[in-house]
MARTI-888180 format. One record per residue (C-alpha): residue number from 1; x, y, z. Coordinates in steps of 0.2 Angstrom, whole numbers, plus 5000, padded with zeros to 4 digits. Layout:
BEGIN
REC    nr      X      Y      Z
REC   NUM      X      Y      Z
...
This chain:
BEGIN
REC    nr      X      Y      Z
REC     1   5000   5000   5000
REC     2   5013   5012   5005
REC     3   5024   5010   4990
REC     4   5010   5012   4980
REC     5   5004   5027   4989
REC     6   5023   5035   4987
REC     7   5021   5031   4968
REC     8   5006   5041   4965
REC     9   5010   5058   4977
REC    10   5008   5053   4995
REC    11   5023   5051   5004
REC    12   5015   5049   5022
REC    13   5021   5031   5023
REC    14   5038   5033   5019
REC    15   5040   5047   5033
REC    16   5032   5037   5045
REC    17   5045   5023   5042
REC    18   5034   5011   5035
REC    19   5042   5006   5019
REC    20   5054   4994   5026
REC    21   5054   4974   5026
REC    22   5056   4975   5044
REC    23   5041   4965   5052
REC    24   5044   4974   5070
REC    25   5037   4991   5060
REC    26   5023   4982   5057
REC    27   5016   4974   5072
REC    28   4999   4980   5078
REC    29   4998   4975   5096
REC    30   4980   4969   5095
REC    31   4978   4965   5081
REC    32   4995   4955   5077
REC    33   4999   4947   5096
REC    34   4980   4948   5107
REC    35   4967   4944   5093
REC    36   4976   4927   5086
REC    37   4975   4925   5103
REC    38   4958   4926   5106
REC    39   4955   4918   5092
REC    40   4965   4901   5098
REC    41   4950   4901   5111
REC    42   4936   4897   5098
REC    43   4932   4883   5092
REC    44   4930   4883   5069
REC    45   4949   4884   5066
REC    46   4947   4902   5062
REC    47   4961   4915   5065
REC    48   4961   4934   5062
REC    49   4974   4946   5064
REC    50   4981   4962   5055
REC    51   4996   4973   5055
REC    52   4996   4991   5060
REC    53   4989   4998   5047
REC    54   5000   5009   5035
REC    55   4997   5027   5035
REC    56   4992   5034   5018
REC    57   4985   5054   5017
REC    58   4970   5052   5003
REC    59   4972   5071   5001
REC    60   4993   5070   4993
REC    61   4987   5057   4980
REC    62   4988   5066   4961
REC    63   4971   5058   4960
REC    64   4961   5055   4974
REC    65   4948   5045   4972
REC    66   4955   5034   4957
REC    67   4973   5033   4966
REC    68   4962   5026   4981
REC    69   4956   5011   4971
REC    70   4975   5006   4967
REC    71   4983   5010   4984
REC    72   4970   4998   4992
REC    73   4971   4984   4979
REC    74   4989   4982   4979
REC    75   4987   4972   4996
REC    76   4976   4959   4989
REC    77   4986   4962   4971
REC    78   5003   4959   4980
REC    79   4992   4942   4988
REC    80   4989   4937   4972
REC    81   5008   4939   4966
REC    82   5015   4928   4982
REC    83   5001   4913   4977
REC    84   5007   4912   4960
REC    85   5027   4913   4965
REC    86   5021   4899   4979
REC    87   5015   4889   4966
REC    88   5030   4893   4954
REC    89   5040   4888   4969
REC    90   5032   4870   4971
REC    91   5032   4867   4953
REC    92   5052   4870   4952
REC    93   5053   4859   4967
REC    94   5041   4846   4960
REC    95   5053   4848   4945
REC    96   5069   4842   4956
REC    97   5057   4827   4963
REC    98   5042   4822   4958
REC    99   5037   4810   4971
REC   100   5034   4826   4984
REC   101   5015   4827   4986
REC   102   5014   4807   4988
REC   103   5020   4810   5003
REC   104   5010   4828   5009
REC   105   5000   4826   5018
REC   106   5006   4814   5029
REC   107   4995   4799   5030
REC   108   4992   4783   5044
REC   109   5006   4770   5041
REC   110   5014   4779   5028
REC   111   5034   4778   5029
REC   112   5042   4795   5030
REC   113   5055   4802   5019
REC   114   5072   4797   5025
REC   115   5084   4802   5011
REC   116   5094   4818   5014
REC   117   5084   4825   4998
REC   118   5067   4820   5003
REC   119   5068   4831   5021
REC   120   5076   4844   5012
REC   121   5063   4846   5000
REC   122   5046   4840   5007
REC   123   5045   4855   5021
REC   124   5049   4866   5006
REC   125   5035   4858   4996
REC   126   5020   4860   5009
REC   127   5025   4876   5012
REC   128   5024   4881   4996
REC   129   5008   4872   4995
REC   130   5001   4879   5010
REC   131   5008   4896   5006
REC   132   4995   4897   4988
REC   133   4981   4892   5000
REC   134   4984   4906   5013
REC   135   4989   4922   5001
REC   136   4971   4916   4990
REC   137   4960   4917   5006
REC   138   4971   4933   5014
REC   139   4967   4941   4995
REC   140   4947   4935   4997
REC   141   4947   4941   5013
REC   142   4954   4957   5010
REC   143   4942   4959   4996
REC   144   4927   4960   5008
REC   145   4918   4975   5004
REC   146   4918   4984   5020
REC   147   4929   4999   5025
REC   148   4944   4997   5032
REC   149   4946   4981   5020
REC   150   4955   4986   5005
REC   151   4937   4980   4994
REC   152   4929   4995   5007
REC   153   4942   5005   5001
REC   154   4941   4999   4982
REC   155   4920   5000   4983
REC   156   4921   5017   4992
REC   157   4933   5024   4978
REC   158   4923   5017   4963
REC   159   4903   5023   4970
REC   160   4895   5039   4969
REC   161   4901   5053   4982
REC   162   4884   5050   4993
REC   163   4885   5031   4994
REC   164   4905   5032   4997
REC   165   4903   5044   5011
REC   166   4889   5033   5017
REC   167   4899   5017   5015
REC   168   4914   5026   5025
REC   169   4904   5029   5039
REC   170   4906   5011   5043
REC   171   4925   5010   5043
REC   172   4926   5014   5065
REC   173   4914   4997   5066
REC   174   4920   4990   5051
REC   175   4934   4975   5060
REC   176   4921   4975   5074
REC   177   4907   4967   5062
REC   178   4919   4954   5054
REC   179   4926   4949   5072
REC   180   4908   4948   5074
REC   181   4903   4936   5060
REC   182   4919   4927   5061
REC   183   4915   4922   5079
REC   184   4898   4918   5073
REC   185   4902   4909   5058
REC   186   4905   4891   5067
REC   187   4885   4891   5069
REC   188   4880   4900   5054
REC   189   4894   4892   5042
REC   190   4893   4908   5029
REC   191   4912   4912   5030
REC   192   4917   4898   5029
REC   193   4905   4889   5015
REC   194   4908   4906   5004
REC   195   4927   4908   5007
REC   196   4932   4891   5005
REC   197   4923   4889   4990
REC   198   4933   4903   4982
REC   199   4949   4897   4989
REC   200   4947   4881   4983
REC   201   4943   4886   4965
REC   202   4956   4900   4965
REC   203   4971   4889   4973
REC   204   4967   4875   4961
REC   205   4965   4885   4945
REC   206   4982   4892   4948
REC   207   4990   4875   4954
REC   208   4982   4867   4940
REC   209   4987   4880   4930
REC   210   5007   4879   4936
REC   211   5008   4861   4937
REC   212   5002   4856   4923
C-alpha cells in the first residue's frame, strides 16, 4: 500500500518509516499478538489478525479517488503475486522430485521420507503448498467490501460521492462486524461455505494451472 501510495504523490508512509521489510514496523499489538489469541479460544479453526495499518494521506494522491482504488488493491494484488510465486516455487521443486506430494499430507502407516533430499525438500514443498492456499483466502478476505478492508476502500473509491461517504461511515465498526461474523460463523457456516469455495477454486486453477 505504502509504495504504491509513494508512487502516485503521497509520501506519508515513507515518513512514517513504514516502507521497510522489517516486520517489528509492522506489528499491531492487537491485532498481530491479542486477537490470534483470542481467536485460539474458539472453536471453527478460524484465525484473524492484522498489522498496524500503513498510513496513507488520501488528500497527497495526484488523483484521489481513482489513486484510492489502486493503493487499496495492491494488498490483495501483491496476495495474488506471492500465490502464483508459491505455486512457481512447488512446481520448480516438484521439477527436482516428483514424488513430493505422495508424501503431503502425511498419512496413517505411511513411511516418512528418510533420504537427505526427501527432508530437504518435502517442508519446502507443503510450504509452498500451504503458502497458495493462505495468500488466495488473505486476498478474498481482503476483498470484503467493508471499510477498512481494502474492497471498502476499492468500493468506496469506485461509488457515487453519497453512497462512498455513506459506505465510510462504517469503517470505525467495520473490524468489529467481521470479528463479529467470524465468531459467529462456526453456527451459521457463511464464511466459511463462501470463502472456501473461492479458495478452493482459485488455489486449484492456479495449481492446475502451474503444474500442469
Amino acid at each position: 500500500h505504502g509504495w504504491v501510495a509513494h508512487r502516485y504523490g503521497d509520501d506519508t508512509a515513507r515518513a512514517a518509516g513504514r516502507l521497510t521489510l522489517n516486520p517489528l514496523a509492522h506489528i499491531d499489538p492487537f491485532g498481530t499478538v491479542i486477537l490470534p489469541l483470542i481467536c485460539l479460544l474458539f472453536p471453527g479453526g478460524f484465525f484473524l489478525g492484522w498489522a498496524k495499518p500503513v498510513p496513507i494521506n488520501p488528500a497527497q494522491l495526484h488523483n484521489p479517488r481513482r489513486n484510492m482504488a489502486l493503493v487499496a488493491a495492491a494488498g490483495p494484488g501483491m496476495n495474488l503475486l506471492l500465490a502464483v510465486g508459491s505455486a512457481l516455487l512447488l512446481s520448480l521443486l516438484l521439477t527436482i522430485d516428483p514424488s513430493l506430494l505422495a508424501y503431503w499430507p502425511p498419512q496413517p502407516g505411511m513411511a516418512p521420507r528418510t533420504d537427505w533430499l526427501g527432508m530437504l525438500l518435502l517442508p519446502l514443498a507443503a510450504m509452498a503448498l500451504y503458502s497458495v492456499f493462505i495468500n488466495i483466502l488473505l486476498m478474498i478476505f481482503n476483498l470484503i467490501p467493508i471499510p477498512p478492508l481494502d474492497g471498502g476502500r476499492i468500493l468506496t473509491s469506485l461509488l457515487p460521492a453519497r453512497s462512498a461517504i455513506a459506505l465510510s461511515r462504517l469503517e470505525p465498526y467495520g473490524m468489529l462486524i467481521i470479528v463479529g461474523l467470524i465468531i459467529l460463523d462456526p453456527q451459521i457456516h457463511v464464511i466459511r461455505t463462501v470463502a472456501g469455495t473461492f479458495v478452493n477454486a482459485m488455489a486449484g486453477t492456479i495449481l492446475s494451472t502451474v503444474l500442469q
